[in-house]
C-alpha positions in Angstrom: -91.7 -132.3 -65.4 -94.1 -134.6 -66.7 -96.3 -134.4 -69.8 -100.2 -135.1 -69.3 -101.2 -137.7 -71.6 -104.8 -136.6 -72.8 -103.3 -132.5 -72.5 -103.4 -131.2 -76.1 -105.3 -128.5 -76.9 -105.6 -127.0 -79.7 -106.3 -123.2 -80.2 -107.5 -121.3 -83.2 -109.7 -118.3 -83.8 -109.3 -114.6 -85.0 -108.2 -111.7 -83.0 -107.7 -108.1 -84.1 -104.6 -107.0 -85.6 -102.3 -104.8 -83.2 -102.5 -101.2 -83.5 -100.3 -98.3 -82.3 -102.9 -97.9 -79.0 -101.1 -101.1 -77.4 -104.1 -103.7 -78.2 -102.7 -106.9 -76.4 -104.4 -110.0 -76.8 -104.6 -112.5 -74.3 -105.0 -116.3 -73.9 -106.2 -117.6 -70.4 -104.4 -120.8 -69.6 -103.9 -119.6 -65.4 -105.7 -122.2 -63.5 -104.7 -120.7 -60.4 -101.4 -123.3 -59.5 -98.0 -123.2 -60.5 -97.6 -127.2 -61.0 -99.3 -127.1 -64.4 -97.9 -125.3 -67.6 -97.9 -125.7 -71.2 -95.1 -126.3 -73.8 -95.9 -124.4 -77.6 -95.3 -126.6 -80.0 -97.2 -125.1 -83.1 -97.9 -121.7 -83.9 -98.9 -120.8 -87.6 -100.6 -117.6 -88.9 -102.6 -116.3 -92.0 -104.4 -113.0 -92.4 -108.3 -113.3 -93.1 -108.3 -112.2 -96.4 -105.0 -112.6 -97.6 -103.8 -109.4 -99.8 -100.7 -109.3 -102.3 -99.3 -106.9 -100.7 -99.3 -108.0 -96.7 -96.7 -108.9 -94.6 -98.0 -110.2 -91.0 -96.0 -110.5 -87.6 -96.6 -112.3 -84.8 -95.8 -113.3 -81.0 -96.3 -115.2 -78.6 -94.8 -113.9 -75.2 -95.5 -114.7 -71.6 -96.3 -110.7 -70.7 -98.1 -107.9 -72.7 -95.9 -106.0 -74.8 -97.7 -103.2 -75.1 -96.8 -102.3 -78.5 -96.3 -103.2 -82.1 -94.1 -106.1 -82.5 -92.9 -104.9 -86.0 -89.6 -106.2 -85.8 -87.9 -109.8 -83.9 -86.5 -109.5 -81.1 -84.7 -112.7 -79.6 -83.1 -111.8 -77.2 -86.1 -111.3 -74.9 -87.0 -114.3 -72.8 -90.9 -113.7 -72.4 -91.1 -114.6 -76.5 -91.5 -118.0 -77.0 -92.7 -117.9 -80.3 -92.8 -115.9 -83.8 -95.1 -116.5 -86.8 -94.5 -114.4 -89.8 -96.3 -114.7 -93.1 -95.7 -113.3 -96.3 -92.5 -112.1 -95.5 -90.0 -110.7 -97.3 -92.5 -109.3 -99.7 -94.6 -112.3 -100.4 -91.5 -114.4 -102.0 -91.9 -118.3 -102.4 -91.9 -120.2 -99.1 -92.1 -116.7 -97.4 -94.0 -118.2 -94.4 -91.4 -118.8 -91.0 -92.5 -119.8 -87.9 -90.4 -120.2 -84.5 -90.2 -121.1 -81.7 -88.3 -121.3 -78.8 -86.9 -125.0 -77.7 -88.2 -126.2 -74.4 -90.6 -123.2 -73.9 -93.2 -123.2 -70.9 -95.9 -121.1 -69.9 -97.2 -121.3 -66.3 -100.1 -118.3 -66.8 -101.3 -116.6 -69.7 -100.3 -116.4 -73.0 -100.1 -113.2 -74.6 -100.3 -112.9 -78.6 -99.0 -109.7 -80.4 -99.3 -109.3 -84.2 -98.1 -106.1 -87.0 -99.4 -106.1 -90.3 -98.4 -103.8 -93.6 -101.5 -103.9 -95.1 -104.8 -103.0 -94.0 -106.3 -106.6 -92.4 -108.2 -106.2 -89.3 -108.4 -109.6 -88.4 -105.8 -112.5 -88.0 -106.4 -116.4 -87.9 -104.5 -118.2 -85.4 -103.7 -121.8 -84.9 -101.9 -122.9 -81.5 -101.1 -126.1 -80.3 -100.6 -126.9 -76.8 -99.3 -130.0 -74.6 -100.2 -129.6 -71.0 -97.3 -130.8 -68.4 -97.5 -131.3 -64.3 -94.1 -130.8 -63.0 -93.3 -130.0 -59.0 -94.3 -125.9 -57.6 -90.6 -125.7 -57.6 -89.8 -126.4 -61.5 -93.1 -124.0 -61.8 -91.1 -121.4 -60.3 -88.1 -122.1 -62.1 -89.9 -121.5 -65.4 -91.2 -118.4 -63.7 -87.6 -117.2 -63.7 -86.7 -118.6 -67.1 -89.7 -116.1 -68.9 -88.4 -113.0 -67.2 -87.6 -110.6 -69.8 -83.9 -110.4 -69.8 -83.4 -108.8 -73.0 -85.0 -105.5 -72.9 -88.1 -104.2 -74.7 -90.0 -106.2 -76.7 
């Protein structure tokens, strides 16, 4: 595997905070091959109007969850990465961002986010590095994202 040289990106923008009808947000990195992929290695969060009283989760994960991510769950391969902000209970340096060492994503990226107060919209920032690696190691990392600890 092989890091591209000019292959940052860098992704931010606002998407609508998950609700309990499953709204799953989706970034399109797919360009149709499985010998390109990108490696997270920034993920930060902040509400658009930031309230006292908020408390914002979010995820980054390989599939749709299909849910409200209101709680972390490790254990599950297809997240790569968690950005929580003003958590617990807005208390100094109650920002905390993750994410998971070595990560890869081959297709899309799919962002998931839970919210205590009543924001609609979230800010997202996301850096990228783009890598070329072999269709084999794309496969490989196929198999490393599947879920293998349950729900969520």
């Amino acid at each position: 595997m092989k890091r591209v040289s000019d292959g940052r990106k860098i992704l931010k923008g606002q998407i609508a905070m998950q609700t309990y009808n499953g709204l799953e947000n989706r970034i399109q990195l797919w360009d149709g091959k499985f010998t390109t992929g990108y490696r997270i290695v920034e993920f930060r969060i902040i509400p658009k109007v930031p309230q006292n009283q908020e408390e914002v989760l979010a995820l980054l994960s390989t599939e749709p969850k299909g849910g409200v991510p209101s709680s972390v769950n490790m254990q599950n391969n297809e997240n790569l990465a968690y950005s929580i902000w003003g958590a617990p209970n807005q208390a100094y340096f109650s920002n905390w961002n993750w994410i998971t060492e070595g990560n890869m994503v081959i297709e899309d990226l799919w962002i998931s986010c839970y919210s205590t107060g009543d924001e609609t919209l979230l800010n997202y920032y996301i850096v990228l590095e783009k890598y070329s690696m072999t269709d084999w190691e794309g496969a490989g990392v196929l198999v490393d994202n599947l879920n293998q600890g349950g729900p969520n």
